[in-house]
C-alpha positions as a printed Julia matrix, in Angstrom:
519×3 Matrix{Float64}:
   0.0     0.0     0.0
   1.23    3.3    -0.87
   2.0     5.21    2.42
   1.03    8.75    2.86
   3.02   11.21    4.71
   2.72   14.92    5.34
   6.01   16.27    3.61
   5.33   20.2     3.86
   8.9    21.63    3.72
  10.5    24.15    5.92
  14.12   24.87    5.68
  14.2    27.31    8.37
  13.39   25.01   11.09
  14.29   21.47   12.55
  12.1    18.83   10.86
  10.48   15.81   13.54
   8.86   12.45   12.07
   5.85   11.77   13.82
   3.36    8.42   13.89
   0.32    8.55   14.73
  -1.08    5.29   15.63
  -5.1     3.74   16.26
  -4.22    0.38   17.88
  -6.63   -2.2    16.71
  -9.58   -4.41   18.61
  -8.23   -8.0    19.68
 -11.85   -9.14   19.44
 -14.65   -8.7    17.31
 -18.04   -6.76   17.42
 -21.13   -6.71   16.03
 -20.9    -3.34   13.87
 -17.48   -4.06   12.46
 -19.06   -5.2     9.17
 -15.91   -7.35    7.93
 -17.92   -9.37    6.01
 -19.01   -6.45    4.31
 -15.94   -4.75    3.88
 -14.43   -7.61    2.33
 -17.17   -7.82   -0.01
 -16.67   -4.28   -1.13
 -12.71   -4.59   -1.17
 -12.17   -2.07    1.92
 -10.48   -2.67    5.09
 -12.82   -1.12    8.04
 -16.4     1.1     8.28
 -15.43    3.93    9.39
 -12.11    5.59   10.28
 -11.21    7.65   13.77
 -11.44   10.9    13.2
  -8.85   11.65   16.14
  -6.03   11.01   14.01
  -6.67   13.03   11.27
  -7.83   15.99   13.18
  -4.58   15.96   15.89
  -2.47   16.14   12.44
  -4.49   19.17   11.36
  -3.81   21.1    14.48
   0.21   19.77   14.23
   2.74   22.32   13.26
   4.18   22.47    9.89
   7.49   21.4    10.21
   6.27   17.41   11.26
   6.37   14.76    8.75
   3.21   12.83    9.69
   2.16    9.56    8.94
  -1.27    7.9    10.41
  -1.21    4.29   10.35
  -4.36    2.81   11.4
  -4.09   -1.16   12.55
  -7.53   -1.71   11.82
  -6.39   -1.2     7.53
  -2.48   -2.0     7.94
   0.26   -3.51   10.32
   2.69   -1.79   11.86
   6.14   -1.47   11.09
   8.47   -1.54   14.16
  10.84   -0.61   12.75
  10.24    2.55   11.87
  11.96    5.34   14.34
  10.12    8.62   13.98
  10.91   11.14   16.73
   7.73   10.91   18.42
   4.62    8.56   18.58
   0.84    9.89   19.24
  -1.5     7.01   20.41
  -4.85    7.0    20.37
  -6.7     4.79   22.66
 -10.85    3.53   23.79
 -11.58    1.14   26.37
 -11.07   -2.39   23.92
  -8.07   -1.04   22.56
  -6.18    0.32   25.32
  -4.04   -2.76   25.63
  -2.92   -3.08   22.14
  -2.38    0.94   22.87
   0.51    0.04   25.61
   1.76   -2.83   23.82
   3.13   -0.31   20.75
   3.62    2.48   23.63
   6.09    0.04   25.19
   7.52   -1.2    21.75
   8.66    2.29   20.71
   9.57    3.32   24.25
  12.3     0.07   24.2
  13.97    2.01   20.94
  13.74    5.56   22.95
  11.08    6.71   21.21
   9.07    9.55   22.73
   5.1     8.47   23.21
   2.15   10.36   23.93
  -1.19    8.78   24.52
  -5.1    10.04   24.22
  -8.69    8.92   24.48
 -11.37    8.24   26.65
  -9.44    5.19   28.41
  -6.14    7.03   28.83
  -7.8    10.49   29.93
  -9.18    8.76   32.6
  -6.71    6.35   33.76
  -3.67    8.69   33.48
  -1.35    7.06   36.26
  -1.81    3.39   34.75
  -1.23    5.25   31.62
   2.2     6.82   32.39
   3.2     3.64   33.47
   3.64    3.25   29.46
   3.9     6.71   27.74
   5.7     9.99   28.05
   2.83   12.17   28.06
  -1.04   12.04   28.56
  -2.94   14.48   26.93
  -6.34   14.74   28.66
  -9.51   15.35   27.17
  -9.63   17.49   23.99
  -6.09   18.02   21.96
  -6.4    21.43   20.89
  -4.42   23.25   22.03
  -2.69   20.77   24.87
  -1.62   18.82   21.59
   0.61   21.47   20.53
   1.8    22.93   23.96
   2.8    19.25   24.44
   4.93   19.35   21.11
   6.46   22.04   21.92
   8.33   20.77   25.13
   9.33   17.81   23.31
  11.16   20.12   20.83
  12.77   21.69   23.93
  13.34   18.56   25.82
  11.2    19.18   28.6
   7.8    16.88   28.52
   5.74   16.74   31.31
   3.46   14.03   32.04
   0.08   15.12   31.29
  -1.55   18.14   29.31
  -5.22   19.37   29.57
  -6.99   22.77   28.86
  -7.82   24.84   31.63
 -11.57   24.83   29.43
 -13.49   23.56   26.13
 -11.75   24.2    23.44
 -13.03   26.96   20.95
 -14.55   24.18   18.35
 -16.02   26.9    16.36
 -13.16   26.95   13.69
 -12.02   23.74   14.13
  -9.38   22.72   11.09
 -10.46   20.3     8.36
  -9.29   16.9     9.33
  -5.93   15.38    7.55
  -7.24   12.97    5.57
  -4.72   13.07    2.91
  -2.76   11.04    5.51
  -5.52    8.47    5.1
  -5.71    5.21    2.77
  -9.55    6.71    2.09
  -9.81    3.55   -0.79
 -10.04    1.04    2.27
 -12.76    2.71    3.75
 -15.81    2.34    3.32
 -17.38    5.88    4.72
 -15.97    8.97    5.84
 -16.68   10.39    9.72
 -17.62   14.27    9.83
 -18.41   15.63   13.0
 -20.1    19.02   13.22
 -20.59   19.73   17.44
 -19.4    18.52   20.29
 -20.44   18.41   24.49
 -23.96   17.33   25.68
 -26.05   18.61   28.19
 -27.78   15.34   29.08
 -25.96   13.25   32.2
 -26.23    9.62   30.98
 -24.86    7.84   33.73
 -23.11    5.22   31.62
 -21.89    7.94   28.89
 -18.18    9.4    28.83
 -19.26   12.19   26.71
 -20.18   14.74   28.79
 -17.47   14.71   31.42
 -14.66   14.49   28.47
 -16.25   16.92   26.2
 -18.14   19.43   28.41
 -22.05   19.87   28.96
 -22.48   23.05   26.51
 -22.84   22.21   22.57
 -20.21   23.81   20.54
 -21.0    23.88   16.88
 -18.77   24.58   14.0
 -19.27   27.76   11.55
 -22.07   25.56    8.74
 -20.13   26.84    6.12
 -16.6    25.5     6.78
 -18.38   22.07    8.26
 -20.06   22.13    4.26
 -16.38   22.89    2.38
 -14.89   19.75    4.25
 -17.54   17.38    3.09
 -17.31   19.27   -0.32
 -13.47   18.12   -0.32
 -14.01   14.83    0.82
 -12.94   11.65   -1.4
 -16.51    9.9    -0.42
 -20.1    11.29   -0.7
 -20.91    8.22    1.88
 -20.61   10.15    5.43
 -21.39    9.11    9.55
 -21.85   12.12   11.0
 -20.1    11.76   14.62
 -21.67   13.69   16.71
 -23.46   12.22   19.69
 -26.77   14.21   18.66
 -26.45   15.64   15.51
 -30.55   17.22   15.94
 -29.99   18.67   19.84
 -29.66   22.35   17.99
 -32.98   22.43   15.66
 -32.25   26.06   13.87
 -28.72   24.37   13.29
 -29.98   20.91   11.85
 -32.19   22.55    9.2
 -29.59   25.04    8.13
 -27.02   21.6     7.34
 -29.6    19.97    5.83
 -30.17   22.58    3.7
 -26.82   22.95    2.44
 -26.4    19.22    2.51
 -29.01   18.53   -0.06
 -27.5    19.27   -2.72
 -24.08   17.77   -2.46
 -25.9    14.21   -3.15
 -24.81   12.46   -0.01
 -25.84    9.33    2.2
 -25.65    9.4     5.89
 -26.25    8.57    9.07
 -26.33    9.97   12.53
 -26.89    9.61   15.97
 -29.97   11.8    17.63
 -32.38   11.8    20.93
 -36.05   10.44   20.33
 -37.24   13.81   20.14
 -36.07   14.25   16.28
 -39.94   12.54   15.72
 -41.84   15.48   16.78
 -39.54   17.69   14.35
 -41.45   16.02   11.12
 -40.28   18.98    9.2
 -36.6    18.32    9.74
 -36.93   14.77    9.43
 -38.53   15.17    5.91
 -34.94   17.36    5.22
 -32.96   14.94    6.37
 -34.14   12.04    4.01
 -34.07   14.55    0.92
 -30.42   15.62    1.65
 -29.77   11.73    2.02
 -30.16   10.26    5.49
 -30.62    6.75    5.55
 -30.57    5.95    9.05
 -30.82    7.25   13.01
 -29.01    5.61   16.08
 -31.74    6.36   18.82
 -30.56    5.83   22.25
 -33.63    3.99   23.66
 -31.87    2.03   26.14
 -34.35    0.25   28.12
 -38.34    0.01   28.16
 -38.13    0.22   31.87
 -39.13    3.48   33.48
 -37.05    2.85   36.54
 -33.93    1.58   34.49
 -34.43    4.76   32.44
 -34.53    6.8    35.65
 -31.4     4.83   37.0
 -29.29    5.6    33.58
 -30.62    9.63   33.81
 -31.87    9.14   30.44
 -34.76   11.4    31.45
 -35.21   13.05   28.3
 -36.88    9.19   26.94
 -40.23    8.87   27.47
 -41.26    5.29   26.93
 -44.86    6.54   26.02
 -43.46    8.33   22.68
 -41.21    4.83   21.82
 -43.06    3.14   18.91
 -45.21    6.12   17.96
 -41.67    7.98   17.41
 -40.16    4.76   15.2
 -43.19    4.76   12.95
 -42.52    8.63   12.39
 -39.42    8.12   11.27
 -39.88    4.81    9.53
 -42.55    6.99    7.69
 -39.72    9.54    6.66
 -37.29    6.59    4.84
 -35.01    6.67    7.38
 -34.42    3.47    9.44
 -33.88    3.4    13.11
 -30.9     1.77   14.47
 -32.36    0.93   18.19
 -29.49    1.26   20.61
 -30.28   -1.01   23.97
 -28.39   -1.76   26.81
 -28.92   -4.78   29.61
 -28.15   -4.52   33.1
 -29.31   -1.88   34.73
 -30.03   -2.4    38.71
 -33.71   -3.06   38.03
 -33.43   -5.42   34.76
 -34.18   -8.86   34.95
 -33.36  -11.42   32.48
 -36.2   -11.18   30.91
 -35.43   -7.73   29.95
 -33.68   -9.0    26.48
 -36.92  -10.82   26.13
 -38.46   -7.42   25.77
 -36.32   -5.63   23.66
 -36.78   -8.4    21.08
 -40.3    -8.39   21.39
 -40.23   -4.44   20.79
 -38.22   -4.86   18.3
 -39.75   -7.19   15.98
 -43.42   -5.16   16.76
 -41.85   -1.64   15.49
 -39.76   -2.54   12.49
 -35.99   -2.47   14.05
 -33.99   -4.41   11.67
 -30.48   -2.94   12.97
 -30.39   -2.73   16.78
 -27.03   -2.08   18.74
 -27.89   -4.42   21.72
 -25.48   -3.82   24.76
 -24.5    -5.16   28.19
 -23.88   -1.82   30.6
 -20.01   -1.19   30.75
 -19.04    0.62   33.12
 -15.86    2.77   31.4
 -13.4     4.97   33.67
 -15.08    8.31   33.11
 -18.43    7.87   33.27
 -20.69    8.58   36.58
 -21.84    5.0    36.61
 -18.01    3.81   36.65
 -17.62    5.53   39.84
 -21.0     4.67   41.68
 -19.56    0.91   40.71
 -16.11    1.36   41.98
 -17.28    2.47   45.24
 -19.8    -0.42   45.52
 -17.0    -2.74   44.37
 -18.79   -4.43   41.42
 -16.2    -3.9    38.78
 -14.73   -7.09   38.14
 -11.17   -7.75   36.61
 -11.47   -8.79   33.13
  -9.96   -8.16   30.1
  -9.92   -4.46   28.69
  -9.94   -6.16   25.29
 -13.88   -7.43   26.38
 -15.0    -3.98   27.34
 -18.09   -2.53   25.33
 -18.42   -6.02   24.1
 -18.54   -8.61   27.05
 -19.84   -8.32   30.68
 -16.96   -6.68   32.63
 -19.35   -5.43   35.9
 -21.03   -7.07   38.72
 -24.91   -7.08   37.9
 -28.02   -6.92   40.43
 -30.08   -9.52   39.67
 -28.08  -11.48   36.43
 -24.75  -13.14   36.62
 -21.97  -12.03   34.05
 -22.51  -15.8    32.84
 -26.11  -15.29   32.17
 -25.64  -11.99   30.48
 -23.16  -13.52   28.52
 -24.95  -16.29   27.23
 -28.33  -14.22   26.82
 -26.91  -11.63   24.92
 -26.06  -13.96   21.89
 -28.68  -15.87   21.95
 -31.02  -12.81   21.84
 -28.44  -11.59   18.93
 -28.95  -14.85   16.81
 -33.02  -14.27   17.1
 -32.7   -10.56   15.98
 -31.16  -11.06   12.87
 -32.56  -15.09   11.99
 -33.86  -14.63    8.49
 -37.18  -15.83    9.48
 -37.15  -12.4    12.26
 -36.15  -10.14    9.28
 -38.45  -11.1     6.8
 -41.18   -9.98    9.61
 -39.6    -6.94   10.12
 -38.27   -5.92    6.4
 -42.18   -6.22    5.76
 -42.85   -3.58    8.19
 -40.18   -1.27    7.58
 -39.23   -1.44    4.04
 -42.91   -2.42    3.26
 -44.67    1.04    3.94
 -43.95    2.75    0.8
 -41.69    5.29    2.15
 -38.15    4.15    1.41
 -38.2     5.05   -2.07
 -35.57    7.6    -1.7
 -31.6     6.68   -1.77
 -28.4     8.69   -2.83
 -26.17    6.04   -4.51
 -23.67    8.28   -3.67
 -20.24    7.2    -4.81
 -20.77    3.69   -5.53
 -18.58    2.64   -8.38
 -20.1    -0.28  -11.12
 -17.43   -2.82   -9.64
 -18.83   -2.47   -6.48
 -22.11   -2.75   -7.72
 -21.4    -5.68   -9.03
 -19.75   -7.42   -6.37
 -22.94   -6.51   -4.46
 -25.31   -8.31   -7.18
 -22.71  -11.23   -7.12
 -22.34  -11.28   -3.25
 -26.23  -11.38   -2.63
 -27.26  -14.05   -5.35
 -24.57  -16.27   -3.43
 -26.36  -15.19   -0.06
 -29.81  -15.6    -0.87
 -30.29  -17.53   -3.69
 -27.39  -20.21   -3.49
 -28.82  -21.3     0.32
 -30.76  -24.11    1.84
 -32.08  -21.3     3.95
 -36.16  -20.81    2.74
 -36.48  -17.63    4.63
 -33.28  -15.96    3.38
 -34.91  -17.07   -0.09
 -38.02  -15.58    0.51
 -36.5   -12.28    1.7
 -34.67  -11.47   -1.37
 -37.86  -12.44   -3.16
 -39.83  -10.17   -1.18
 -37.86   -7.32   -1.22
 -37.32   -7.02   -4.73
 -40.9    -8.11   -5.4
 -41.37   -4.51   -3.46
 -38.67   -2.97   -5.61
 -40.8    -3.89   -9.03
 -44.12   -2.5    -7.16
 -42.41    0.8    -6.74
 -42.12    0.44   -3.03
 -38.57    1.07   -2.19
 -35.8     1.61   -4.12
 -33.36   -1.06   -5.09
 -30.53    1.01   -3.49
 -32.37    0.62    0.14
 -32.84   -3.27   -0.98
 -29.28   -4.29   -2.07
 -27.84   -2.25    1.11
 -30.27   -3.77    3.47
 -29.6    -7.28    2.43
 -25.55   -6.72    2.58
 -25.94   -5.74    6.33
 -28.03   -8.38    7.2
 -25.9   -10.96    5.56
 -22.92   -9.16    7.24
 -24.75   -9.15   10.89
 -25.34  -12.79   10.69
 -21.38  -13.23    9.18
 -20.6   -12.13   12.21
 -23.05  -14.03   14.67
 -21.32  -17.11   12.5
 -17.47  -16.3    13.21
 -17.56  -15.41   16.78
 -19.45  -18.73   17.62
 -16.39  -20.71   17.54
 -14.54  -18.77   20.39
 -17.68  -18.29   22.56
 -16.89  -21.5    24.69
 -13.48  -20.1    25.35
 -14.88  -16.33   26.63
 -17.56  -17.45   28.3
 -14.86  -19.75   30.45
 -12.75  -16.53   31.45
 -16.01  -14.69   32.19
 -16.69  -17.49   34.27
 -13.53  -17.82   36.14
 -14.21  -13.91   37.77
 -18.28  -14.03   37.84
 -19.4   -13.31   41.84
 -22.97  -13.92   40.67
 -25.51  -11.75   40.46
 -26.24   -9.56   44.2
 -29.29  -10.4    44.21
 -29.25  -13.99   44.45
């Protein structure tokens, strides 16, 4: 692969090398779409968009090169001056590993992230330098005592960075051909307190928006028209949402975002958002208990407003990605039950089901420290695995559940119920094709007659039939088809791969499971 490095010359000063490095996941998730990626010829979703934004705010006289594990391997040896790690909860531990690989050769490291802002002694114990919360500005106050040979250990803003004018991301540095969508991210901070979310307490409770029109130049200069929008709640600002989709209409993209419930009572921007190419929502509904609600501080869900708020946007051509989460002090076992239940009744094809993590940062992480329910597992598992002590459900349990519940969700014979629902109503008729090249196309036709039509499966059959039975009625539009089949077929990939290594997780889980508290 051809590498890409920043090579803007300055004779008048000293020129440094520096790597910047996103360590890759040891295990496997459910959204990682490698099935799919492979499909299409491309190496990962989504890229960070950490990397390419700390080289946008690096002075000009660094040679930068951003090597992302997830796409390539990385070369030890290489010796650039200085190393910039980037680090979440299930990647943290690869994170040290290179920290400690270039530290052996006297390389300088400095590490950042959720995990490593908020475990910053553990952290030192493996880098130079910490650089806590936001990098503007700490980023380059840190770079400049490595030029003068005085480091210190950790860096943070005295306040929220001004995000107004934030710099276009780097992504010249990037391999954009092995990716499969491109990450914008328009606002950051949240007002809501989440007790499981890192968000607020690394970003700041106030919204800080960037100016519409430089937000609209980057995407303009982008190498992909297919976008994820990164914000936490792309909607929260209303006057701001229908100005960007405004300007985003025309520029023939597909996207997705995340946003609260609430976007279904704005039926005027939702009817925006599919014409300027929206294809989907990740709605935080998180439980259909009150009190587990109440528990999270998620008190801006209503459970009354749940389905009647799916059908509005199911009504708008824009799915709903239903974002769950099991184990709150008042769930039962029975609570996955539920969710599938719900799920299947409303439509929800693609649902991020989740075990509650508790990660260093987050309120919830503390109220479980002190009550001495975090248990000692992997980092690698976190996000993924159960990694807490739960009230009335044993890490075991949760363990076992959660798959299970996974493998009903997206069985053929659940998604031809639910593609009949969604895709069914008439309204996704819409779709930006974006920049999908004929080869890709085509490997999409070729992929999907193997899938569904080369199977002993009769639902997976009758699916395909269905669905493009619907596309010759005028229904939907074959673009909505073909890209809802390739994510099915790439959810249950997954389901099929993991299988094999369940026995051996579900041993370590059960080697450090106390049982439930409530026995």
């Amino acid at each position: 692969m051809e590498q890409k490095i920043s090579t803007i010359m300055d004779t008048t000063q000293r020129r440094y090398s520096l790597l910047l490095i996103n360590p890759r996941r040891k295990l496997r998730y459910l959204w990682d779409f490698k099935e799919l990626c492979e499909v299409m010829g491309k190496k990962t979703p989504v890229p960070p968009l950490s990397l390419p934004t700390i080289a946008a705010i690096t002075p000009a006289h660094y040679d930068i090169r951003i090597l992302d594990e997830e796409v390539e391997s990385i070369d030890f040896n290489l010796q650039p001056d200085i190393v910039g790690i980037t680090a979440l909860g299930n990647t943290v531990k690869r994170g040290y590993e290179i920290a400690d690989r270039f530290r052996e050769k006297g390389v300088a490291v400095v590490m950042g992230g959720p995990q490593v802002s908020f475990n910053v002694e553990i952290s030192l114990e493996h880098a130079d330098a910490v650089v806590i919360g936001e990098a503007e500005g700490a980023w380059q106050e840190c770079l400049q005592d490595f030029e003068r040979g005085t480091i210190q250990p950790t860096y943070k803003n005295a306040s929220p960075c001004d995000y107004k004018k934030s710099p276009v991301p780097r992504w010249d540095l990037i391999a954009t051909d092995k990716i499969m969508a491109m990450p914008v991210q328009v606002s950051r901070g949240c007002p809501y307190k989440c007790e499981f979310c890192v968000v607020r307490n690394m970003l700041g409770r106030k919204h800080r928006y960037r100016e519409i029109d430089d937000v609209i130049a980057e995407i303009k200069a982008l190498p992909k028209r297919q976008l994820t929008f990164a914000d936490d709640n792309l909607t929260a600002d209303k006057k701001y949402a229908h100005a960007l989709m405004e300007r985003l209409k025309p520029l023939k993209v597909s996207w997705m975002c995340q946003a609260s419930l609430d976007i279904c009572e704005e039926e005027e921007l939702l009817t925006k958002m599919a014409e300027s190419g929206c294809t989907s929502i990740l709605i935080g509904i998180e439980s259909l208990d009150d009190a587990s609600l109440q528990e999270a501080g998620k008190y801006q869900n209503k459970r009354e407003k749940f389905e009647r708020g799916i059908q509005t946007i199911h009504d708008h051509g824009i799915h709903v990605i239903g974002s769950f989460i099991v184990g709150f002090d008042s769930d039962h076992l029975d609570a996955f039950d539920k969710i599938f239940d719900f799920t299947v009744k409303n439509g929800i094809t693609m649902i991020s089901l989740n075990v509650l993590t508790s990660y260093p940062g987050t309120d919830l992480y503390e109220r479980m420290k002190r009550a001495d329910r975090i248990n000692a597992i992997d980092t690698d598992m976190l996000g993924i695995y159960p990694t807490m002590r739960y009230m009335h459900i044993s890490q075991a349990e949760m363990f076992r559940k959660f798959f299970s519940v996974i493998e009903r969700m997206y069985s053929y014979e659940i998604v031809l119920q639910k593609a009949g629902i969604t895709l069914g109503n008439g309204h996704f008729t819409h779709y930006n094709e974006a920049d999908i090249s004929i080869m890709d196309k085509l490997r999409s036709m070729a992929y999907l007659f193997r899938q569904y039509l080369v199977t002993d499966n009769p639902a997976k059959k009758e699916l395909y039939k269905m669905l493009f039975g619907l596309v010759r009625q005028k229904k939907v539009s074959i673009g909505n088809v073909i890209e809802y089949l390739l994510l099915i077929a790439s959810f249950n990939g997954y389901i099929q791969a993991t299988a094999s290594h369940r026995t051996a997780i579900l041993t370590e889980i059960q080697a450090v499971d106390p049982g439930p508290i409530c026995e």
